[in-house]
C-alpha positions as CSV (number, residue, x, y, z in Angstrom):
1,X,0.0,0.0,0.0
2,X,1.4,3.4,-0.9
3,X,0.3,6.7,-1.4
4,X,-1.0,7.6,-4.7
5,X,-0.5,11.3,-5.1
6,X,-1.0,14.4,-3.7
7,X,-4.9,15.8,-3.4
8,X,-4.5,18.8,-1.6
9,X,-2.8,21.6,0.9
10,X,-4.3,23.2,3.3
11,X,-2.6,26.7,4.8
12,X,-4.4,28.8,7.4
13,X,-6.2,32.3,6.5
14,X,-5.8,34.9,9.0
15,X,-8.4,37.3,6.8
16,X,-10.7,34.3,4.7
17,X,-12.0,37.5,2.1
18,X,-8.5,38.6,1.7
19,X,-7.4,35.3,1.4
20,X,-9.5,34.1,-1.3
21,X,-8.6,37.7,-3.4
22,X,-5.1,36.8,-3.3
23,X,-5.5,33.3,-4.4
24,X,-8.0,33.8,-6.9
25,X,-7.1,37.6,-8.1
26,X,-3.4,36.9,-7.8
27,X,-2.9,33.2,-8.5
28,X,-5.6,32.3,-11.0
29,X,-7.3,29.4,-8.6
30,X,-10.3,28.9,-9.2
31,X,-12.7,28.9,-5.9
32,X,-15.2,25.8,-5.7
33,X,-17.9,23.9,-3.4
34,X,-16.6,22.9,0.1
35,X,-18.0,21.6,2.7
36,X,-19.4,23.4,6.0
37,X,-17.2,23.0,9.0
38,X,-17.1,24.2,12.5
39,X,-14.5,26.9,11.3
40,X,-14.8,29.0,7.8
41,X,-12.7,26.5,5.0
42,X,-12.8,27.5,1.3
43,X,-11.5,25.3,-1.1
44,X,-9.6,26.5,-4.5
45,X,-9.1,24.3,-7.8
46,X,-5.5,24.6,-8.8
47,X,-5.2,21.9,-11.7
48,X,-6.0,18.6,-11.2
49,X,-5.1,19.4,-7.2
50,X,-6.9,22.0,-4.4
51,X,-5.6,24.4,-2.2
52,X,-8.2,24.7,0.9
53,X,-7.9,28.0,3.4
54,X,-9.2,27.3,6.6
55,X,-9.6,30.0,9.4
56,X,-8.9,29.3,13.2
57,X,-8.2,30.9,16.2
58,X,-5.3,29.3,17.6
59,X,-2.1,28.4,15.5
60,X,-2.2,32.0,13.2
61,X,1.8,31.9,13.0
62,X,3.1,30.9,9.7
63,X,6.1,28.8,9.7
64,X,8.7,30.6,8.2
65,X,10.0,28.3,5.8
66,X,7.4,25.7,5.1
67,X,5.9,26.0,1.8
68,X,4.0,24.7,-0.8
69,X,4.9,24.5,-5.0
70,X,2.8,25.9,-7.2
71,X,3.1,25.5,-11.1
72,X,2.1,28.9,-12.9
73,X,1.4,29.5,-16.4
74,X,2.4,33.3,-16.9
75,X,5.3,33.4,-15.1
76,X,6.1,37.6,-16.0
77,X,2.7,38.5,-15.1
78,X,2.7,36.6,-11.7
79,X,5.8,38.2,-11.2
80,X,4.7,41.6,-12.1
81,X,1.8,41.1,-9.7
82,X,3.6,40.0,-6.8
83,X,6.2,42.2,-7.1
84,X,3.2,45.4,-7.5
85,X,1.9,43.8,-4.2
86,X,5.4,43.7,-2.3
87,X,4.8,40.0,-1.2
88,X,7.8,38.6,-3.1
89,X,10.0,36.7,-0.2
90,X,13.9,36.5,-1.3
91,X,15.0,35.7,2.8
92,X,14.0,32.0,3.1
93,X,15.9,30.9,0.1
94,X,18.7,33.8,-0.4
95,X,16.9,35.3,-3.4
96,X,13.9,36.0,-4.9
97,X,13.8,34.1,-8.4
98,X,16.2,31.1,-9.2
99,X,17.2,29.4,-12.2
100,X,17.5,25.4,-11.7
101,X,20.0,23.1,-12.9
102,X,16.6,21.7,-15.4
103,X,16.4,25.1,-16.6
104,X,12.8,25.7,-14.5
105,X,12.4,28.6,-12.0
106,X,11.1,28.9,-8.6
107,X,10.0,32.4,-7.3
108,X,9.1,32.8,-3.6
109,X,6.0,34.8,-2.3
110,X,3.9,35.3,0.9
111,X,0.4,35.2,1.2
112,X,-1.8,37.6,3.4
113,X,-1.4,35.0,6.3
114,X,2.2,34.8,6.1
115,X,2.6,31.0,3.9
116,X,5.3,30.9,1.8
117,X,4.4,29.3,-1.5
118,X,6.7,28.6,-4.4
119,X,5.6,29.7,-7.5
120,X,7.3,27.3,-10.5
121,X,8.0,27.6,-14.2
122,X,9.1,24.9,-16.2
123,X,11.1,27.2,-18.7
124,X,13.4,29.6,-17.5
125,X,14.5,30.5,-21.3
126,X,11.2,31.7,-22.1
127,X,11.1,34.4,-19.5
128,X,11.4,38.2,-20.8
129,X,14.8,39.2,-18.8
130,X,13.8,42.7,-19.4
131,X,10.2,42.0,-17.3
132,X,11.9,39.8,-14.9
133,X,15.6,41.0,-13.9
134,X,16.6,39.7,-10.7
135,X,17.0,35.5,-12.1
136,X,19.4,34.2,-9.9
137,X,20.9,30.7,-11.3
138,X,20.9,28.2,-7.8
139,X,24.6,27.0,-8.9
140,X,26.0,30.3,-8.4
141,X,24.9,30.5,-4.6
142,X,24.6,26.9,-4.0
143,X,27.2,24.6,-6.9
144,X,25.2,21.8,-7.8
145,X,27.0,18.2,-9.2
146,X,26.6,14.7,-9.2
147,X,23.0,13.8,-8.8
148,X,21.9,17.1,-8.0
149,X,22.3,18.4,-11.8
150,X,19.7,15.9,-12.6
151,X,16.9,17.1,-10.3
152,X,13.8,18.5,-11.4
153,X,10.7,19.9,-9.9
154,X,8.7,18.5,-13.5
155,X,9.5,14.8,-13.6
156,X,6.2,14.4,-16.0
157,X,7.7,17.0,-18.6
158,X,11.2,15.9,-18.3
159,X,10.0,12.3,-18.9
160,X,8.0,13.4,-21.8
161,X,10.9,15.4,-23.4
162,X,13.7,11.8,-22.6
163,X,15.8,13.8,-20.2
């Protein structure tokens, strides 16, 4: 018996309506049915996966550093919008946008709450560098060999493509 894949991550919402603008308004997710609770819980479509808000009294402290991935689509206008919105987050990982050894990019944000999320690309050569300027590549701060120039955060696509 194993587990089968990933259905869902659940962060907590200090402000649910403020919440929900910056997920759907900033993100793209797309909010859908959930259940009632004994607490306010929204749940988001993001893919083929959700991302549930749930609002509680105790416990409001993000965690500094633990995060979820997200996969975006537009990575310059997520970018753009984050940046507008000063909620890009370069401390927990030394900079704001890397480049990895795969060629994808990760960019690091905070939501209204405080949750770090991880907002991924799969192409970093398709990026405008005059919209997005600051691409660090992760083998300048950190060197990457061996094993570690064969990670990716895409195994489907990789697969796909015979890397």
């Amino acid at each position: 018996m194993a587990a089968t894949g990933l259905n869902h991550v659940s962060v907590h919402a200090v402000d649910m309506e403020e919440s929900l603008r910056f997920y759907t308004e900033v993100l793209g997710l797309e909010r859908i049915p959930s259940p009632n609770f004994a607490f306010p819980v929204e749940w988001m479509r993001c893919g083929e996966l959700q991302v549930h808000l749930f609002q509680r009294e105790e416990g409001t402290q993000a965690p500094p550093y633990h995060h979820f991935g997200l996969t975006i689509d537009d990575f310059e206008g997520v970018y753009q919008r984050t940046r507008a919105l000063g909620v890009q987050d370069p401390v927990p990982f030394f900079s704001n946008v890397y480049e990895l050894p795969d060629g994808s990019v990760q960019m690091y944000v905070r939501d209204p709450s405080g949750n770090l999320i991880e907002l991924d690309y799969p192409y970093a050569d398709r990026i405008d560098r005059s919209v997005v300027t600051d691409i660090r590549k992760l083998d300048d701060d950190v060197p990457q060999t061996g094993e570690a120039l064969q990670a990716t955060l895409f195994l489907e696509l990789r697969a796909a493509a015979g890397d």
